[in-house]
C-alpha positions as CSV (number, residue, x, y, z in Angstrom):
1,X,168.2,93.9,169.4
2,X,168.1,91.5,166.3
3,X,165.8,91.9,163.6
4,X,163.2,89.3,162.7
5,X,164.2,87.7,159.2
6,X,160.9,87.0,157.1
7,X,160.8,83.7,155.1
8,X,159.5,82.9,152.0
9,X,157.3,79.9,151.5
10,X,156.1,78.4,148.4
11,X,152.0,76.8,148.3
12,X,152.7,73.6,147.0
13,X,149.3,71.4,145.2
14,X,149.8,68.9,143.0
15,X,153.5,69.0,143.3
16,X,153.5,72.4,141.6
17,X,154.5,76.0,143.4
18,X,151.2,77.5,143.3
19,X,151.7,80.9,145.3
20,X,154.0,82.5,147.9
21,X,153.5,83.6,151.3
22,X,155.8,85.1,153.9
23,X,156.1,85.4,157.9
24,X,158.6,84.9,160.0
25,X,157.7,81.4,160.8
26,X,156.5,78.6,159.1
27,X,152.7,78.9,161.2
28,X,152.7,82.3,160.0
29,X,152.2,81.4,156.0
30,X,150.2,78.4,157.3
31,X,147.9,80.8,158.8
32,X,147.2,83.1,155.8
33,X,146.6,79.8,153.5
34,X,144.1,78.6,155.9
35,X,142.3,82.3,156.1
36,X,142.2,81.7,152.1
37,X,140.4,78.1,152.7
38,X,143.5,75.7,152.6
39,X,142.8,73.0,154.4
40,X,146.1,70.4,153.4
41,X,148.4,72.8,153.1
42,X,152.3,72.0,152.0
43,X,155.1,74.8,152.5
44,X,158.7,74.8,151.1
45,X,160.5,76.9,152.7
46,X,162.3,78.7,150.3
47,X,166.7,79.0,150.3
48,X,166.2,75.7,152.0
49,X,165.0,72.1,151.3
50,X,162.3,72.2,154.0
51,X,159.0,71.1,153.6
52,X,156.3,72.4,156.3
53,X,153.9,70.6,156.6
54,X,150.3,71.6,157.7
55,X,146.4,70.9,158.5
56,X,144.3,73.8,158.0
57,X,140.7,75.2,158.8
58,X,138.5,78.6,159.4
59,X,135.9,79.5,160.8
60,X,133.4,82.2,161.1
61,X,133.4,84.5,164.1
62,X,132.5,88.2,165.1
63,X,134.5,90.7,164.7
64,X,135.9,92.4,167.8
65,X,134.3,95.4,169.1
66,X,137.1,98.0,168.1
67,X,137.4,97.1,164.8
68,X,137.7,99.8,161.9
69,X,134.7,101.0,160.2
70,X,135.5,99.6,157.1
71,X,135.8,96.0,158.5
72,X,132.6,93.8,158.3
73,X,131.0,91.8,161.4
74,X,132.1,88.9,160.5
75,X,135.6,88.1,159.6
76,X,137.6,84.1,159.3
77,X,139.8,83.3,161.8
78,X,142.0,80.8,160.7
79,X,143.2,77.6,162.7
80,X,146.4,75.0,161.9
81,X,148.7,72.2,163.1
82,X,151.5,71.5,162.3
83,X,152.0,67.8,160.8
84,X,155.5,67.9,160.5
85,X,158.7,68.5,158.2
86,X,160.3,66.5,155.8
87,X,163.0,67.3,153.6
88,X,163.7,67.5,149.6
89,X,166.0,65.3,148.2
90,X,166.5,67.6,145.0
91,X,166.3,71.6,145.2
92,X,163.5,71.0,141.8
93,X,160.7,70.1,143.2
94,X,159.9,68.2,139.5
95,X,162.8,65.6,140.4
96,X,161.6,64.9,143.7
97,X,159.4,61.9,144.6
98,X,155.4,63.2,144.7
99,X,155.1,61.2,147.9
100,X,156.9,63.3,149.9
101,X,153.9,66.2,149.4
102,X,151.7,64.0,150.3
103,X,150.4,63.6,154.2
């Protein structure tokens, strides 16, 4: 059986590479920005010139019943949708055009 390659993504605000998060999708590091409170939240995929693009939100819920002791009883659970994918003209993200993280 074939092993699952994880991707890196880079956060991208203000057309700067604020953070990286991995997975082995796109949704994946979409997910774990929105359980941090990202709500607009722009992914380059990185070794590529992808750009994920993503709407965000958490909410509040119980935790389930067999969770570990050390786990409080409430926890985030974190939502998105995907907007789309666009791609970079230049592999700097500084040359690009600072529309194209915009949505």
């Amino acid at each position: 059986m074939a092993e699952r390659v994880r991707n890196n993504f880079g956060l991208i605000e203000n057309g700067e590479e604020v953070g990286t998060f991995s997975g082995h999708q796109p949704r994946d590091a979409a997910l774990k920005c929105a359980s941090r409170g990202k709500t607009k939240i722009v992914l380059r995929e990185k070794g590529t010139k992808r750009i994920h693009l993503f709407i965000g939100s958490r909410e509040k819920v119980t935790a389930p019943s067999r969770k570990p002791g050390w786990l409080p009883g409430m926890v985030w659970k974190p939502n998105v949708k995907k907007v789309g994918v666009r791609h970079l003209k230049y592999n700097e993200l500084s040359r690009n055009s600072p529309d194209i993280f915009r949505f």
